[in-house]
FILUMSE-872741 format. One record per residue (C-alpha): residue number from 0; x, y, z. Coordinates in nm, 3 decimals, always signed. Example, Ala and Ser with C-alpha at 12.3 -4.5 7.8 and 13.67 -1.06 7.14 Angstrom:
! FILUMSE-872741
+------+---------+---------+---------+
! resi !      c1 !      c2 !      c3 !
+------+---------+---------+---------+
!    0 !  +1.230 !  -0.450 !  +0.780 !
!    1 !  +1.367 !  -0.106 !  +0.714 !
+------+---------+---------+---------+
! end
This chain:
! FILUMSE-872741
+------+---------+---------+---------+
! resi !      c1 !      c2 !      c3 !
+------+---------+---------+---------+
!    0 !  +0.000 !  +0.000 !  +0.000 !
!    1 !  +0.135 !  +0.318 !  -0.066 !
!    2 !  +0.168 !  +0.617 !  +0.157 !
!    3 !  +0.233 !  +0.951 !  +0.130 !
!    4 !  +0.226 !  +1.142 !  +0.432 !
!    5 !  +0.240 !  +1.513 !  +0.479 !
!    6 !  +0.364 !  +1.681 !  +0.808 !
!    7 !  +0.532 !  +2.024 !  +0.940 !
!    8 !  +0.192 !  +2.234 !  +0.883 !
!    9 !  +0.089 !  +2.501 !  +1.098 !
!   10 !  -0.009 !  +2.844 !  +1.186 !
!   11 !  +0.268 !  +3.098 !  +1.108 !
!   12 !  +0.326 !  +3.510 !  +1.091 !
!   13 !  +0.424 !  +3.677 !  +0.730 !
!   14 !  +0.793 !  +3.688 !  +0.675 !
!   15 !  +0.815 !  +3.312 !  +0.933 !
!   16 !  +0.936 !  +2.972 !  +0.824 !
!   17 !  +0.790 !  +2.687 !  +0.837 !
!   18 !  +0.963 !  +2.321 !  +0.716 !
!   19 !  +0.718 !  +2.031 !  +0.519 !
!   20 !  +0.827 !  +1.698 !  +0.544 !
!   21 !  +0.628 !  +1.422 !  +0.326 !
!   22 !  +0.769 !  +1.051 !  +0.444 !
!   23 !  +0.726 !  +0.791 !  +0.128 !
!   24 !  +0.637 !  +0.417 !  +0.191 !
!   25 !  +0.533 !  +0.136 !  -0.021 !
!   26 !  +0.705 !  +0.282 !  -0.356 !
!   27 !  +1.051 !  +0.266 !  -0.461 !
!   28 !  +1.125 !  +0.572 !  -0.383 !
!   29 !  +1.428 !  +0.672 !  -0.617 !
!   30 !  +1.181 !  +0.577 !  -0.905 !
!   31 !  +0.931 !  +0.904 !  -0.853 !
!   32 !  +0.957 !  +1.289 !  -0.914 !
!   33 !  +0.858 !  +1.414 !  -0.622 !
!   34 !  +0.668 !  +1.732 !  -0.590 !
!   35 !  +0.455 !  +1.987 !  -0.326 !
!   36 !  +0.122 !  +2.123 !  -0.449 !
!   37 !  -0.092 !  +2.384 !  -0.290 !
!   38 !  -0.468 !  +2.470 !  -0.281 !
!   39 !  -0.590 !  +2.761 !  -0.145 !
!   40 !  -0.983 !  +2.826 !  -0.068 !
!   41 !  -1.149 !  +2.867 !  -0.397 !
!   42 !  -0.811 !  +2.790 !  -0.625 !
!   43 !  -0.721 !  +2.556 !  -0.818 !
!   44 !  -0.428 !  +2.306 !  -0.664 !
!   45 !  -0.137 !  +2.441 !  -0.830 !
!   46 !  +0.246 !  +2.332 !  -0.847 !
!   47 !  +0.435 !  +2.520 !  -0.588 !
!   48 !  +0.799 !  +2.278 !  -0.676 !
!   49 !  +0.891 !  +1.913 !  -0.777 !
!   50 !  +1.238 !  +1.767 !  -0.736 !
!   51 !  +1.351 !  +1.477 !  -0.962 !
!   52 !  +1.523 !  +1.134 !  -0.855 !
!   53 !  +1.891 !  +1.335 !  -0.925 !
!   54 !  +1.785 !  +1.633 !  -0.751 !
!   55 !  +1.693 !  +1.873 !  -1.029 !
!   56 !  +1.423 !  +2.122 !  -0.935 !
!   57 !  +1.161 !  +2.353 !  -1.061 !
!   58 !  +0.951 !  +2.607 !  -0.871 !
!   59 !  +0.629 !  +2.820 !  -0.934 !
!   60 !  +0.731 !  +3.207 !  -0.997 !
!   61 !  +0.545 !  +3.269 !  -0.708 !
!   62 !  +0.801 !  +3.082 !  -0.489 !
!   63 !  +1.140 !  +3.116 !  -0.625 !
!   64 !  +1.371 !  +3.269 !  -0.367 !
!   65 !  +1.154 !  +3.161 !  -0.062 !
!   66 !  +1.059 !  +2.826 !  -0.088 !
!   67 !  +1.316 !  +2.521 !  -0.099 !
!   68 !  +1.242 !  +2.122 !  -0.213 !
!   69 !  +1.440 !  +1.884 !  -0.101 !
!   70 !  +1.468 !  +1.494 !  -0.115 !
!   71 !  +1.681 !  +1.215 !  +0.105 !
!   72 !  +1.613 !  +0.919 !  -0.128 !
!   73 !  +1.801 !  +0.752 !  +0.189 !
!   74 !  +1.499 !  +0.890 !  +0.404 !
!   75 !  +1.238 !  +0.801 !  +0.182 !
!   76 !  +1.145 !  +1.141 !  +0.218 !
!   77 !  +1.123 !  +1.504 !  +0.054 !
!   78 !  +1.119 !  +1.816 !  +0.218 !
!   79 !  +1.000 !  +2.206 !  +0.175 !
!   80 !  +1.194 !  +2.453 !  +0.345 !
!   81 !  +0.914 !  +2.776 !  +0.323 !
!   82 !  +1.070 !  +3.120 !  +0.432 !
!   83 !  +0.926 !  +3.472 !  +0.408 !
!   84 !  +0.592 !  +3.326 !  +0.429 !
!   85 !  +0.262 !  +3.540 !  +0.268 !
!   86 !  -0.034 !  +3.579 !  +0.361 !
!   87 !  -0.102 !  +3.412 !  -0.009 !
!   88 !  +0.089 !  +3.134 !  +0.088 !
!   89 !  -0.233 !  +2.987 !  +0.294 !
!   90 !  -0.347 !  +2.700 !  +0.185 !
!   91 !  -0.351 !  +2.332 !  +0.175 !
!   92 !  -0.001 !  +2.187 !  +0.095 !
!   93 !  -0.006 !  +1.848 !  -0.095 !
!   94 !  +0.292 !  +1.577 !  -0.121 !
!   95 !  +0.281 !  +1.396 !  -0.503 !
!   96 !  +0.470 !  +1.140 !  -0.645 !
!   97 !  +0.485 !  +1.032 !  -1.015 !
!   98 !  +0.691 !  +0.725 !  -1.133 !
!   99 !  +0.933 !  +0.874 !  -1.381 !
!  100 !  +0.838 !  +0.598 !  -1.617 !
!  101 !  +0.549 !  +0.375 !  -1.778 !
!  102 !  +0.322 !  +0.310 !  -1.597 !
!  103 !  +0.336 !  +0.707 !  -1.502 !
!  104 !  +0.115 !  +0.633 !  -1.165 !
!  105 !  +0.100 !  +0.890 !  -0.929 !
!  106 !  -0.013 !  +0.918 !  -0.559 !
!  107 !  -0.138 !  +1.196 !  -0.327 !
!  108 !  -0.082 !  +1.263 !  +0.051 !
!  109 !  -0.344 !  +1.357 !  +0.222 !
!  110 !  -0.267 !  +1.754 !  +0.283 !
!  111 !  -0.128 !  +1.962 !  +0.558 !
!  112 !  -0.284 !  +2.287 !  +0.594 !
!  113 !  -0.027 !  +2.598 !  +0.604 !
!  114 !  -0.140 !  +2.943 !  +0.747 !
!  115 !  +0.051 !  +3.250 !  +0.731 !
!  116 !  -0.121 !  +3.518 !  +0.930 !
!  117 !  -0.081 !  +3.801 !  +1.179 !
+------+---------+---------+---------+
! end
């Protein structure tokens, strides 16, 4: 059965950090892109940034400069290190993993929910 499960959420002031961990199980982990999504009340879920099995990364504009993805394929286990936080950035922060291969499947965690406000 696979697993993907979301923690580090919270309540948190603009310009705080906060760190997202996502812990893997039941997938070979090395085998996925790994990735944090966001939806905010009313929004579409949207990429905020994925990481690939070697490391490379991508972010959303919106993010660049504040927001960090990591992955410990040792770990089972990807990280995102937020800082500066917005207001925008509230919202409901999803872990996703798609095999970077036929049969493409991809899983969902179940969402930790990230508030930035005074």
């Amino acid at each position: 059965q696979v697993q993907l499960v979301e923690s580090g959420g919270g309540l948190v002031q603009p310009g705080g950090s906060l760190r997202l961990s996502c812990a893997a199980s039941g997938i070979i982990f090395s085998w996925y892109y790994m990735g944090w999504y966001r939806q905010a009340p009313g929004k579409q879920r949207e990429l905020v940034a994925r990481i690939s099995s070697v490391g490379i990364t991508n972010y959303a504009d919106s993010v660049k400069g504040r927001f960090t993805i990591s992955r410990d394929n040792a770990k089972n286990t990807i990280y995102l290190q937020m800082n500066n936080l917005k207001p925008e950035d509230t919202a409901v922060y999803y872990c996703n993993g798609v095999r970077n291969g036929p049969p493409y499947d991809e899983y969902w965690g179940q969402g930790t929910q990230v508030t930035v406000s005074s």
